[in-house]
N, C-alpha and C positions, 0 to 999 in steps of 0.2 A: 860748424864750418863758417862762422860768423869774420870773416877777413875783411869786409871792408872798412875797417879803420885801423889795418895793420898794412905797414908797409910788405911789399913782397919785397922777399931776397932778391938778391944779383940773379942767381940763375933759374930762379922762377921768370923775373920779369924781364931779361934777355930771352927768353923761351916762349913767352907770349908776345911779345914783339916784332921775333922775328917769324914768327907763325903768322900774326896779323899781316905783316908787311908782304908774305907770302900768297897772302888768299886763301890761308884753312885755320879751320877751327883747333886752337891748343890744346892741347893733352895736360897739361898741368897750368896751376893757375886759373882757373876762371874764377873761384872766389873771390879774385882782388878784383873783377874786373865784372862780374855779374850784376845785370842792372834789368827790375820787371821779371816777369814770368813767373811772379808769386802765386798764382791762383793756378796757374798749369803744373808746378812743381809740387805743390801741395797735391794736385788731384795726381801726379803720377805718384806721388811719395803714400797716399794713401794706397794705391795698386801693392805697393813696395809691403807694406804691412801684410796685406791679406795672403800674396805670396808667402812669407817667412812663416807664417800659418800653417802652409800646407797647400795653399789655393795656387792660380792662376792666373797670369791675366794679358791682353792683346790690347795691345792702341795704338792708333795710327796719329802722328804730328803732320798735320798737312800745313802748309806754305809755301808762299811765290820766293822764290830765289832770293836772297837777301833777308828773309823775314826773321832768321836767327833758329832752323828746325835743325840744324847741327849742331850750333849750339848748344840749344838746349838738349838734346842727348848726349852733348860729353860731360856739360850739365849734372845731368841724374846719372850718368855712369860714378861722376866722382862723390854723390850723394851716397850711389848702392853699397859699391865698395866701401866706404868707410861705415856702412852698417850691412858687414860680414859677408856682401854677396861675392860669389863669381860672377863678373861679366865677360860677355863675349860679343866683340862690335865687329861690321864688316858692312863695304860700302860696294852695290850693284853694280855690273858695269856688265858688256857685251862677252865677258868669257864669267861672269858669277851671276849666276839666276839661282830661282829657286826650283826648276827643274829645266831639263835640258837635254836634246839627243849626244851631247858629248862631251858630258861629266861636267856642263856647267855647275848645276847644283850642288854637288860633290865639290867641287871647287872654292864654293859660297860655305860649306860646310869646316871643309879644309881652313880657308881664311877665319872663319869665327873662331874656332881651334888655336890656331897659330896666335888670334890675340886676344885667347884667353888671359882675363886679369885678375888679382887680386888686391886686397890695399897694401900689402908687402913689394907685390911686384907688379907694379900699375904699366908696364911697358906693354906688359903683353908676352908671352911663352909661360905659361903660367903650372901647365900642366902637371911637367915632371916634380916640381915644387909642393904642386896637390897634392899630388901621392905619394911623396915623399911623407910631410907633416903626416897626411894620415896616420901613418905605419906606424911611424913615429909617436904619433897621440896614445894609438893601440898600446905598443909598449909602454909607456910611459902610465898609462890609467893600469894595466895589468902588474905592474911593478906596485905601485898603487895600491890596489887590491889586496893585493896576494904578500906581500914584503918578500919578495923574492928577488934575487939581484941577477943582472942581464948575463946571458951567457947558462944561466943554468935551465935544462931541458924539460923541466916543469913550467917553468918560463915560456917559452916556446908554445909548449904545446895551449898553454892559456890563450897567446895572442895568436894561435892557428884558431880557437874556437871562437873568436870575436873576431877573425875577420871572414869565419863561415857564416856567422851570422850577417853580415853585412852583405856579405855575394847573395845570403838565400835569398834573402830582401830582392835584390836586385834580381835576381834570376827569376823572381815570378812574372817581371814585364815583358812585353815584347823584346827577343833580340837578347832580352837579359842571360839568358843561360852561358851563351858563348861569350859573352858582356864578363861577366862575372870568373867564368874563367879565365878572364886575362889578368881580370884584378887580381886573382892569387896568384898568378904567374909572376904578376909586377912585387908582391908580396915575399916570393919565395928566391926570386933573385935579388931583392934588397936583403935580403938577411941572410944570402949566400954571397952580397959581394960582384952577383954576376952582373956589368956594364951592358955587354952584350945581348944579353939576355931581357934588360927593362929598355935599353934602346929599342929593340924591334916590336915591346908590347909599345911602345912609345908612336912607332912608327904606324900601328894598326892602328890607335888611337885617332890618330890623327889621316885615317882615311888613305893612308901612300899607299896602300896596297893594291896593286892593279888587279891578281890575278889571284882565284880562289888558291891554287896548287902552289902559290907561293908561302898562302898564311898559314896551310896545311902544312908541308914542308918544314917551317921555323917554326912556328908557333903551337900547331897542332890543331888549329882550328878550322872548321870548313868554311866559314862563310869569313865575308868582306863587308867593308860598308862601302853602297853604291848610290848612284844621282837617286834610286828612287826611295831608299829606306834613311839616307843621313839624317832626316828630323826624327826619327823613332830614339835615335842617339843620341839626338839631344835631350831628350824626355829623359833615357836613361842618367845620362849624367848631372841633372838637375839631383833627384835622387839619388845620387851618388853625393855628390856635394854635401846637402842636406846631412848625410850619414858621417861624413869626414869632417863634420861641424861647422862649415856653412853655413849662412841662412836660406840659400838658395841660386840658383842660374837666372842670370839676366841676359836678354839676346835683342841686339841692337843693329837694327837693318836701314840704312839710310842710301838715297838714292834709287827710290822704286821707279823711278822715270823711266831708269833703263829696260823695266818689264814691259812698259807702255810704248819705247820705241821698236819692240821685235816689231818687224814686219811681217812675218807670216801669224793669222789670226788661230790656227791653230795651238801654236807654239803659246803663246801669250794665253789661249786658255787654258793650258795645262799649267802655267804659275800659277794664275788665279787659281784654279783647282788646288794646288799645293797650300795654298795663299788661305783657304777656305778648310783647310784639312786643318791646318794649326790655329786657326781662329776658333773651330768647333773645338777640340782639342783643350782647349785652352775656361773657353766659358761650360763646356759639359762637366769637366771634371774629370778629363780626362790624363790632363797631367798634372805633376802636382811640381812645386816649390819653382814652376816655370814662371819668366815674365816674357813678353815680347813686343817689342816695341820699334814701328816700322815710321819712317818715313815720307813724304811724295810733297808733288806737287799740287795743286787743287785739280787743273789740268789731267794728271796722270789718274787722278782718284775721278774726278766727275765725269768725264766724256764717255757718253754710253757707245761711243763705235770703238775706242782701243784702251780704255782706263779700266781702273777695277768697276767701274759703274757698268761696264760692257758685261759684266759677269753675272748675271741677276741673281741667283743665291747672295753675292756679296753685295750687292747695291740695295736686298732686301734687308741685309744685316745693318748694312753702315750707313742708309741713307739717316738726313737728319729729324730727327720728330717735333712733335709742337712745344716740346720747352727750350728749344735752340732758335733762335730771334733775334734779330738785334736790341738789346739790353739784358738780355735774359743765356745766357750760354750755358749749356748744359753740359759740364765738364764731367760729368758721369759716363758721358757716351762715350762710346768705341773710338771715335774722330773726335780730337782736339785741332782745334785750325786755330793756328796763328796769327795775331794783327802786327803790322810794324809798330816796334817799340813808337812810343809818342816825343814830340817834339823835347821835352823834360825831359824824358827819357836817355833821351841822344845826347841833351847836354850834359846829363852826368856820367856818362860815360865815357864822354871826352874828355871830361877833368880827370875821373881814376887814370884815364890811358896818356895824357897829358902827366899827371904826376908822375906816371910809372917810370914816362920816359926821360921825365926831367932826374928821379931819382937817380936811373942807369947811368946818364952818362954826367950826371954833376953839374947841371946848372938849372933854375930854375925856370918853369914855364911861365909865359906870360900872354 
């Protein structure tokens, strides 16, 4: 991803531009325009390894407003994806938590979903694409195998037993059983043709289902995904991925402030508590080909009256130890904190974004 001595296209760098001009961080293009955060990209890009392995891993980007922790997480989303992962980004706000008396959580779940990405389809809606290719891959390696040409019911029945294999797999997790039966439901109506049919595993996928007797009804399933089980589902679909030839799920949560401004101190301990399920989760071994990667303020993370410091399980996890110091950063830890880019720093980055603009509209900068 070595771009900076490549001009960006027109509609790369009209896209970063008018992102800049807006006040958010670009979705494409930051290669042209990335400057510093070598030493942090490397320590999350080592995380990126151990995941594709089979492991896990949790870190948190702490920094003050302006420091670039958006940045660098659209950053490493465009690193992951271009080495095989799914990502799935989603930013906190007074209706998406990580749990919630009225489907906040579920909602944060629903959004990460919705932008699902791949390096194919970097926008986001990723999903129905996923499962698709799988099937797709299925036939394709069975045809492979066997020399047997599509449409004949030898055929079939080959890529019925490889994609039992792949639900058994999944079925031994949490939630997997009913998991996996939808995966051959999505299976069975792709090679039937039925629309109808992979739209509503589509739709349970993606959490819309409000009411058990609904998914029973269509689908034939009893259960739903709710505010309190939607991370079990993300465990599952990591593992899923992983099976559909992924390297793994990546999940990008920026904006944790907004956990820090609930006002009732209850409500705010049961994030943390969620906050703390997937961080054990993650360093136990408990889930695998997962990454997770949360954002905040220093503010929102240190204050022991309404931050995650408030939360003493998690303040015992994340506080920092004696090889974190000034000159010494110990980017192995849980918390990476961010400095403002340096004065260098700033100036070349105004030259890339000076050329850019001078490239777009045709005159030079001076």
């Amino acid at each position: 991803m070595n771009s900076e001595n490549r001009q960006a296209p027109r509609r790369i760098a009209q896209a970063v531009i008018n992102s800049l001009k807006g006040g958010v961080v670009p979705r494409v293009g930051l290669p042209y325009i990335a400057v510093g955060r070598k030493n942090e990209i490397e320590a999350l890009l080592h995380d990126v390894d151990i995941i594709s392995e089979g492991g896990a891993s949790f870190r948190f980007i702490v920094g003050r407003y302006g420091s670039g922790k958006s940045f660098l997480l659209q950053t490493i989303r465009n690193y992951v994806m271009d080495r095989g992962f799914v990502v799935a980004d989603a930013d906190l706000s007074p209706e998406r938590r990580l749990q919630g008396t009225r489907g906040q959580g579920l909602a944060t779940y629903r959004e990460l979903i919705g932008n699902l990405s791949t390096k194919t389809k970097p926008e986001g809606g990723a999903l129905g694409l996923v499962l698709d290719r799988w099937i797709s891959g299925l036939q394709t390696q069975a045809v492979n195998e066997s020399g047997l040409t599509p449409g004949d019911p030898a055929l079939t029945a080959l890529v019925d037993k490889k994609i039992v294999a792949v639900t058994g797999a999944v079925s031994e997790l949490v939630h997997g059983f009913e998991f996996a039966r939808l995966l051959s439901a999505y299976y069975h109506a792709y090679v039937d043709g039925n629309d109808d049919l992979k739209a509503r595993v589509l739709r349970w996928f993606r959490g819309e289902y409000a009411l058990k007797r609904e998914a029973r009804d269509e689908l034939g399933v009893n259960i739903i995904i709710t505010d309190d089980d939607w991370y079990d589902y993300l465990k599952l679909f990591a593992v899923f991925f992983r099976m559909a030839g992924y390297a793994g799920l990546m999940i990008m949560i920026d904006e944790l402030v907004n956990i820090y401004k609930i006002p009732n101190s209850i409500t705010r301990q049961y994030n943390y508590e969620k906050m703390l399920t997937m961080y054990n989760d993650t360093l136990q071994g408990k889930a695998k080909y997962l990454g997770i990667i949360m954002s905040a303020t220093p503010q929102a993370v240190e204050d022991k009256h309404r931050g995650i410091y408030s939360y003493e399980a998690l303040r015992s996890r994340l506080a920092e130890g004696k090889f974190s110091r000034p000159g010494a950063r110990d980017l192995l830890a849980p918390v990476i904190r961010l400095e403002p880019l340096t004065a260098e720093e700033m100036l070349i980055l105004c030259e890339k974004l000076s050329a850019m603009h001078a490239g777009l509209y045709g005159y030079e900068s001076r």
